[in-house]
N, C-alpha and C positions, 0 to 999 in steps of 0.2 A: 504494500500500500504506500504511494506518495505522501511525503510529507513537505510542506515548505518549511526552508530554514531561514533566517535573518540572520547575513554577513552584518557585524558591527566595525566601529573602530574600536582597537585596543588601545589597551594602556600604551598613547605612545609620550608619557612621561608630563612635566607643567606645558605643554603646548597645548593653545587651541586657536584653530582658527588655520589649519595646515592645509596646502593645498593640495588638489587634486592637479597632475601632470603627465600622469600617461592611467588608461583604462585596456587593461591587457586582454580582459576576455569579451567575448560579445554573447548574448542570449544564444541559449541551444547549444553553446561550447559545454561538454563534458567536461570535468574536471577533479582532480583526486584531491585528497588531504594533502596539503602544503604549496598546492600549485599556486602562484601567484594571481592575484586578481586585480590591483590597482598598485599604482606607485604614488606616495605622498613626498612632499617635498617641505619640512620646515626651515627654520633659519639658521640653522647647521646641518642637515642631515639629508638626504633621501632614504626613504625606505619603501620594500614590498610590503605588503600587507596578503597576507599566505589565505587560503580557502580553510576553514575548519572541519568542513565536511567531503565525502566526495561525492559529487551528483551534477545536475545538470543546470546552468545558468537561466536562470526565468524571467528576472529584468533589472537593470541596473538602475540603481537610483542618483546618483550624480554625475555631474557631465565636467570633461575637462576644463579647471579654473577656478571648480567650486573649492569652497572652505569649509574644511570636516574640522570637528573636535572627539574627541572620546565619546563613543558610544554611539555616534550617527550610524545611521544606517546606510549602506553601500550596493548591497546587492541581497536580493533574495533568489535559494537555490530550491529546486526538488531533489528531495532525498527518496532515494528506496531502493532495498535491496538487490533488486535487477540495478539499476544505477550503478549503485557503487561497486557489484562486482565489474561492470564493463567498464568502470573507473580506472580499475586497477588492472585491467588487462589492454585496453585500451593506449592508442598511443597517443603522445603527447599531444595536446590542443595546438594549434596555428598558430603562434601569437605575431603580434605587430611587429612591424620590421624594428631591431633595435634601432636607435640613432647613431650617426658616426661617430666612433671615437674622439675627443677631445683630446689637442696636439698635448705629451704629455708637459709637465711643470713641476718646477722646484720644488720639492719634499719641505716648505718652509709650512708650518700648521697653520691655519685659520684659526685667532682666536675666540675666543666664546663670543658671541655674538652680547651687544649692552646699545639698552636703550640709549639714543642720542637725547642733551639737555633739550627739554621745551624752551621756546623762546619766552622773553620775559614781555615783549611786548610784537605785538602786530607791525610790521613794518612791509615795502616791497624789496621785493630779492635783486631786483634788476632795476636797472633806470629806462630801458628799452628792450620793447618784445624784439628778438629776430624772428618779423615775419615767416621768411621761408622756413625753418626748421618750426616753426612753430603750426604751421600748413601741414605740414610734412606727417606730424605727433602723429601715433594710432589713440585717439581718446575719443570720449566721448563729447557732444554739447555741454554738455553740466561739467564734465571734467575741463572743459577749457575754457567755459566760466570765471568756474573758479581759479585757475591758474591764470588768469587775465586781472581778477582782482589781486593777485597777491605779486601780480608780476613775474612770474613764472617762464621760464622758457621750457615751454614742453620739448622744442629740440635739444637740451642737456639731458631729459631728465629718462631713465630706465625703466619702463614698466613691467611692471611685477604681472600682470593678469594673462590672460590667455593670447598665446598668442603675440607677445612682449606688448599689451596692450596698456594703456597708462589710467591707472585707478587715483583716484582721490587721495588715500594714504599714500601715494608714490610722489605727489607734489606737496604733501604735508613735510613727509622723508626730506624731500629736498629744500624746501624752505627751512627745516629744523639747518641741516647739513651748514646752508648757506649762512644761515644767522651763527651757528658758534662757531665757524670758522672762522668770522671776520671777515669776513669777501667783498663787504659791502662800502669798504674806507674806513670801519672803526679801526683804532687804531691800535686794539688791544685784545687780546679771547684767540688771535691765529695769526696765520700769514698772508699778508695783503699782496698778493700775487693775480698777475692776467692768468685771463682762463686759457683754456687750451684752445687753438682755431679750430673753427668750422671743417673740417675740410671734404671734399666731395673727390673720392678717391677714384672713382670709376672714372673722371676726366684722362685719367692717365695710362686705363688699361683695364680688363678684365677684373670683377673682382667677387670676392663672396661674401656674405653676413653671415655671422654665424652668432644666433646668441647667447648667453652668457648663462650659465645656471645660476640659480639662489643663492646657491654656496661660493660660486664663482665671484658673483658682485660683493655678499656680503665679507668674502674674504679679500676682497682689495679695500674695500670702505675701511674695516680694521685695522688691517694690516697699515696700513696710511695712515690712523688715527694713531696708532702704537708707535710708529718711527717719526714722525714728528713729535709726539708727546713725551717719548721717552729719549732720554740721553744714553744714547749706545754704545758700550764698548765693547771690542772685539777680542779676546787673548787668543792667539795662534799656538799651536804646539804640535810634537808627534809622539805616539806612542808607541814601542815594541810588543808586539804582539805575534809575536814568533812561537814562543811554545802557548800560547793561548788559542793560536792558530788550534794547534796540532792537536792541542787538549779538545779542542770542539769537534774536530773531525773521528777522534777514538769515541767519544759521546755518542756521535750520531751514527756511527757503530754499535754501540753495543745495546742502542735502544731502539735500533729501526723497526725491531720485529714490537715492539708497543706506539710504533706511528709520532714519536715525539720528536721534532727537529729542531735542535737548537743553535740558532741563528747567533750572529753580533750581537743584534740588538738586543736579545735575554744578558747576557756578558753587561751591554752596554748600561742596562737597568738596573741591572743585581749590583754593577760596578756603582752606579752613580746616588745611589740611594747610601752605599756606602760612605760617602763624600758629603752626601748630606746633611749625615751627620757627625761628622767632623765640624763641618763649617755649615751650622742652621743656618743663618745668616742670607744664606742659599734659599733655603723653606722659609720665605716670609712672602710676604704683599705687604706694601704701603695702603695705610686707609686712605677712605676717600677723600682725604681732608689733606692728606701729603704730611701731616706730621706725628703719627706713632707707625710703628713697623709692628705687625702682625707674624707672630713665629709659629710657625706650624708644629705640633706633635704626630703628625702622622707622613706618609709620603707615597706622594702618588704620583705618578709618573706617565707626560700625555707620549705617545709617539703617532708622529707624523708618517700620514699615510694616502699613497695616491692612488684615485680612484676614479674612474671614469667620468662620474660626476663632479669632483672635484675631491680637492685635499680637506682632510677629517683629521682630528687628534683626538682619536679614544685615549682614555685611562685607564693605566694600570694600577689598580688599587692595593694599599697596604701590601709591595714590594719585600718593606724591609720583616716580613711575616714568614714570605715565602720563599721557596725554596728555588734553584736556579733551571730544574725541569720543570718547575712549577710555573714562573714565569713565563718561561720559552713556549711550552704550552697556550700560555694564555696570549701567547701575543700570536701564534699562529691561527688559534682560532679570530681573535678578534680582528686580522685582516682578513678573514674570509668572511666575517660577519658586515665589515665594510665595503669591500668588493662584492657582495649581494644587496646591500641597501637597506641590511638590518639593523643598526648602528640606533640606537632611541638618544635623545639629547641628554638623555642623564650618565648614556654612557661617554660622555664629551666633556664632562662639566667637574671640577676640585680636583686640578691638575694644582702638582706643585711647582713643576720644572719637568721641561722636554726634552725630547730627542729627536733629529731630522737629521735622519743616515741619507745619503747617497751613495755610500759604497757601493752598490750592486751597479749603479748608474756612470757614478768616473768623477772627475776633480779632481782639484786638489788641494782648494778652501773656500770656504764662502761665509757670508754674513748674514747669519742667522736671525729674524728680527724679534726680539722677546713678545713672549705668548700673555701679554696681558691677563690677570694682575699676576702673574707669575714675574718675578726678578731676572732668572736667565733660562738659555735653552742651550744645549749643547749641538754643534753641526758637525758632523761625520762624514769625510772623503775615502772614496777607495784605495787601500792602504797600497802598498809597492815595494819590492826587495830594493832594499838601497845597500851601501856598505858603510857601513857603522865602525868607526877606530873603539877597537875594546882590547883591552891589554897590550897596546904597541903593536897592534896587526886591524888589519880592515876587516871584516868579519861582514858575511851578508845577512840582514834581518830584514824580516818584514817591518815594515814603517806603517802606522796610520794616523792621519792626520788628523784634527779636532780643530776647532773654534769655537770655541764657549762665547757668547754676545749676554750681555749682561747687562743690568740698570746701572747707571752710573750713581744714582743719587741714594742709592744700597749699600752697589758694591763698588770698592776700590780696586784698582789694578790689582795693587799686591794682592790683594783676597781674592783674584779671579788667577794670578798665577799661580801661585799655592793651590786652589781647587784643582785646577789643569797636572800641576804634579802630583799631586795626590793622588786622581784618576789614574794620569800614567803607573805608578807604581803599583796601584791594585791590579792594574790589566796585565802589567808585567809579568806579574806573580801572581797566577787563581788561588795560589794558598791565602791569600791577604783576603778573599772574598769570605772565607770563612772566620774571619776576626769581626 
């Protein structure tokens, strides 16, 4: 006997209001337990939202664009035992073409997304509309309205809605933006710099649009807010990692037949938590007020990760608990939980200090820009045999590089070289990991 079921949304953590961005099955699609049925998109994350049941799709209740919270309703299925066996014998449903891959990008995290200050008073953003881009905008009458009243250039501005269409909250976004940046001649609150030109690039040749995911824009908005807000410094160094090499490669030996592979980055985590607490200092945030330093008791640990959708820093929680299979485990899983679009915003959130490897990728340093309110993040290049003078002879070792980037108004140089050899020293020696 048929029954219908009600697909809900889950606990996908304090977000509401999450959009809807791809709808993968269509009515009369068969479908098993786990098969994907919609893709949400919050203000860190994309995720599937999986089928609970297995059976047949009977109609779908939102449409690309809308805003789901916990517990709306999605899709309702028929269930029934003829169903679900053919479920399960059945082969995979059709689904929608993916999208193309996005060109890949810097392993640098996106960090937590934070509300921009409300303006204190109503003011216009601009002194002149530019007609053309303003022509141009995907909005609506009302949307451009009100972007007329506030002076708005809907040619700047990013829409958020379907279709990069431009919503109301997208020109409220950019008026907040534009008022606490200073953009406008005050003389104080940001940097009074020209905007970027207009420019119409197709005059010059062939060209394509491609636009930007949620995660994309919101991690350039940050990442921006973070490197002019914050005073950067960079400590360079290299670490030996010759028999730590070799210790990882006997590991991943003699535990392949229980599926645990242990990476760098478990090493890099288990190492760095170590360091942390040596020098807390390391584990704090400045409050919002800029003058007490908040020292963290616990440590958690985000690492940066690339994904088609874009760059995510899950957390590793309570590090210095666990053990160093334990770790590496959890970081294997949780980039396969990334790379599916399973990642909920709580798994992103009470990082204390990161880690953004590129080993796998090549360099040989880069400038890591701190994960707000975390104080620094460590950046990892692909290591290389160099030769090393150790006892009056040149000696070949593997070298890897590091760049610790830090708060300047935390930490001082000296406390960020000292951190950098200390690290080296643990990695040096896996024995020191067990101190």
């Amino acid at each position: 006997m048929a029954e219908l079921k009600d697909i809900l949304v889950p606990d996908i953590g304090d977000f509401s209001g999450v959009e809807v961005i791809e709808i993968i099955v269509s009515p009369g699609d068969t479908v098993s337990v786990e098969d994907p049925l919609v893709s949400l998109e919050s203000d860190k994350a994309a995720m599937e939202i999986p089928s609970e049941f297995a059976g047949v799709v009977k109609e779908i209740k939102v449409s690309m664009g809308d805003k789901v919270s916990e517990g709306d309703l999605l899709i309702t299925m028929e269930i029934s035992d003829s169903v679900a066996s053919e479920a399960t014998t059945a082969a995979p449903t059709e689904k929608k073409a993916e999208p193309a891959k996005e060109t890949p990008k810097v392993a640098t995290p996106a960090p937590a997304a934070q509300q921009a200050p409300a303006p204190q008073r109503a003011a216009p953003v601009a002194t002149a509309i530019d007609e053309a881009g303003f022509s141009k905008a995907h909005a609506s009458p009302a949307v451009r309205k009100f972007a007329r009243e506030l002076g708005a250039n809907l040619g700047q501005i990013n829409g958020s809605g379907l279709k990069g269409r431009i919503l109301k909250d997208d020109v409220k976004a950019f008026v907040k933006q534009v008022l606490s940046s200073g953009a406008i001649g005050a003389p104080s609150g940001g940097l009074s710099v020209e905007p970027m030109p207009d420019i119409d690039f197709s005059q010059f040749g062939n060209i394509e649009t491609q636009p930007l995911t949620k995660i994309n824009k919101l991690t350039g908005k940050f990442l921006h807010r973070n490197w002019v807000n914050i005073p950067h410094v960079t400590q360079f160094d290299e670490v030996d990692i010759t028999e730590l090499e070799a210790f990882r490669k006997e590991l991943n030996v003699e535990h392949k037949d229980e599926g645990i592979k242990v990476t760098m980055v478990a090493f890099l985590v288990k190492a760095i938590a170590s360091a942390l607490k040596e020098y807390p200092r390391f584990n704090s945030s400045l409050d919002t007020a800029g003058e007490n330093l908040i020292l963290k008791k616990y440590i958690n640990v985000g690492v940066a990760m690339d994904t088609p959708a874009g760059l995510v820093v899950p957390v590793i929680r309570d590090v210095e608990c666990k053990s160093l299979l334990q770790i590496a485990k959890e970081v294997v899983d949780t980039s396969i939980k990334a790379r599916d679009k399973k990642l909920k915003p709580a798994d992103m959130a009470g990082g204390c200090i990161s880690i953004s490897s590129l080993g796998g990728i090549g360099g040989t340093a880069f400038t890591p820009i701190v994960n707000a309110p975390e104080v620094a993040i460590l950046g990892v290049s692909r290591a290389a045999m160099k030769p090393v003078y150790i006892d009056g002879e040149f000696v070949p070792r593997l070298m890897m590089p590091i760049s610790l980037s830090y708060d300047h108004r935390v930490i001082d140089g000296a406390d960020g070289a000292r951190f950098t050899s200390f690290l080296g020293r643990i990695l040096a020696d896996t024995r020191r990991l067990v101190l």
